[in-house]
N, C-alpha and C positions, 0 to 999 in steps of 0.2 A: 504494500500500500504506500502512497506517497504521505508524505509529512501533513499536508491539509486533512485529506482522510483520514488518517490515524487520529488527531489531535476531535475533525469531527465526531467520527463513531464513537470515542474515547468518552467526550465531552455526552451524547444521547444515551449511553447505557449510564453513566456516573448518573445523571439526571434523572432518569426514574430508579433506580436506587435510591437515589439520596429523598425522593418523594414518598417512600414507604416509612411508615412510624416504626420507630424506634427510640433508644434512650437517651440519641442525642436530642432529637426532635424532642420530645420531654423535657429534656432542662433548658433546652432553647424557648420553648413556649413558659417555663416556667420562670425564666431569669429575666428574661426581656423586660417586663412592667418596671422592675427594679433598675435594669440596668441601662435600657433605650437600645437605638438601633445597631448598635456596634457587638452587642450579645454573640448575633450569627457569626458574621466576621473572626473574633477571638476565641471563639468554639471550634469553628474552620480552621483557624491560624493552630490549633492543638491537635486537632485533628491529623490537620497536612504533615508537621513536623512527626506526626507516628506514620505515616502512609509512606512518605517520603524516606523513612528509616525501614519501612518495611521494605520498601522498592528495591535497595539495595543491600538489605540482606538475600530477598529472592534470588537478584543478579546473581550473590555471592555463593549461591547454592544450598539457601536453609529450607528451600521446598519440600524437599523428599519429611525433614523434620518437622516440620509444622504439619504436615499430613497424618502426624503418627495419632494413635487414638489418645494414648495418654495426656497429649498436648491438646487434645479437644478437651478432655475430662478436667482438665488443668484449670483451661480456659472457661469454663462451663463453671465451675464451682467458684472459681475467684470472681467472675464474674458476677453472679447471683450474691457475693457476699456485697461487693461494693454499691451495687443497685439497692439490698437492704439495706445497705447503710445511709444511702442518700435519701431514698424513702422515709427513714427512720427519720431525717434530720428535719424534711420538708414537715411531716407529720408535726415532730414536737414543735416547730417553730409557729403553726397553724393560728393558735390564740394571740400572737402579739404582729402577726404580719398584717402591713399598713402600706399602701403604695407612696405616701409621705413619710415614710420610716425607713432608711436606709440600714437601719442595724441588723445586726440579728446573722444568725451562721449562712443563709444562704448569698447575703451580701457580703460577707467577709472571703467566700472562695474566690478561687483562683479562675477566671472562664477560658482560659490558652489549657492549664490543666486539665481543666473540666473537661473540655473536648478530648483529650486525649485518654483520658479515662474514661469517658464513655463508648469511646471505641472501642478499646481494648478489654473493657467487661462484657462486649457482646461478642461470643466464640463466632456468630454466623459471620462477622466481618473480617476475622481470621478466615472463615472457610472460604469464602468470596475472594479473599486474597492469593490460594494456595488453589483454586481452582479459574475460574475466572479471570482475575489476574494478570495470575502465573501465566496461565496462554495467551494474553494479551502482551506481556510484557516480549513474552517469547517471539510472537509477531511484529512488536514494534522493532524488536532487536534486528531486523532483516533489511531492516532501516536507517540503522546502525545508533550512533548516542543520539541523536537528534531525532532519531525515533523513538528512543523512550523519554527524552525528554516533552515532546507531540504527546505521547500516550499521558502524562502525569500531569501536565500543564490542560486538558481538556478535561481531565476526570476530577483535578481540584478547582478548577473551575465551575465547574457545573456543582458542585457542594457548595459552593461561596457563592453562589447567583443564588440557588434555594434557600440556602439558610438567611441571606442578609434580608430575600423578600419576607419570608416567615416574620422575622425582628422586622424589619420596618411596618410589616399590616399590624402586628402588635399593639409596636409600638402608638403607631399614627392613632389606634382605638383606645389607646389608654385612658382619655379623656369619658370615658362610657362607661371605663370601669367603676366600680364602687370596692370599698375596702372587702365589704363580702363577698362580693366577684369573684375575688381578686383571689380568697381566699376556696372560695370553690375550687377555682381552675386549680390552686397548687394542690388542694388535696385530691382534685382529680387524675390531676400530674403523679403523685405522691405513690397513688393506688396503681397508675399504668406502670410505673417501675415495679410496683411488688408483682405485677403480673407477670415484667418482665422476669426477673427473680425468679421467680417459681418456676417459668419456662425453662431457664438454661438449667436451675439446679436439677429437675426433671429430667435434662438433655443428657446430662452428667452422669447422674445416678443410672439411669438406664444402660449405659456406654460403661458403666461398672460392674453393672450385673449381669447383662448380657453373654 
């Protein structure tokens, strides 16, 4: 493929990906009111810098490793722990969150982190990477460094258009929230993480017994 196609094709798959819920989409929807439009962007910017380090562990040949089960079951339980833990925090902070109240533990995190951690607690986005990917990468390579840099530059792209739109419709509606909105949405936020949770530890335990 030449360098425009790769970077496009690259750029349509990342984008309906990146439009399926998930737990980044969760903390995105849940940090924005607090934090404005810039939420998406610094979510993305944690994100990229794990994708980007994954990218070139693949090159370096950690495929075959990331495919093993025990690195799914790995991934699958750490992950379900960190999703409870975030749930846990969204939960207890519930009584005193105020969209004129900047304190409290969900504004004190880190959102470059946060993004990276949300990634990395969902084992499906390891699988995506070691399947998916991995053959993508593999094709770009045929293209030589400029073709994986086309394939990485279209696929974090298309994250950073979704997510920053996500944050801006938010945000621009913040004005219509009320403090109990406000407080719905996190705990509805709070509850889609534990569902996530249960999902992978589910994923895990199963991939144990099996």
């Amino acid at each position: 493929m030449t360098l425009p196609a790769i970077f496009i094709t690259s750029f349509i798959v990342a984008f309906s990906g990146a439009m399926m819920p998930g737990p980044l989409l969760t903390v995105t929807i849940s940090e924005t009111p607090r934090r404005g439009f810039m939420t998406g962007p610094l979510l993305i910017a944690g994100h990229g810098v794990l994708e980007l380090t994954l990218v070139v562990a693949l090159l370096l040949g950690l495929g075959p490793l990331l495919r093993l089960e025990n690195v799914f079951i790995l991934t699958a339980i750490f992950g379900s722990a960190v999703l409870f833990w975030m749930a846990f925090g969204m939960f207890k902070a519930l009584p005193s969150l105020s969209l004129h109240n900047q304190t409290g533990q969900s504004a004190k995190s880190n959102p470059v982190l946060a993004g990276a951690l949300m990634s990395i607690a969902n084992p499906y986005w390891t699988i995506w990477w070691v399947t998916i990917g991995l053959g993508y990468i593999m094709q770009s390579l045929q293209a030589g460094t400029w073709g994986v840099v086309s394939f990485f530059s279209g696929h974090i792209l298309a994250d950073l258009v979704w997510y920053s739109l996500i944050s801006w419709g938010i945000w621009k509606g913040k004005s219509f929230f009320s403090d109990r909105m406000y407080r719905w949405m996190i705990g509805a936020c709070a509850a889609f993480l534990v569902v996530f949770a249960v999902l992978f530890a589910r994923a895990g335990i199963l991939k144990i017994i099996a």
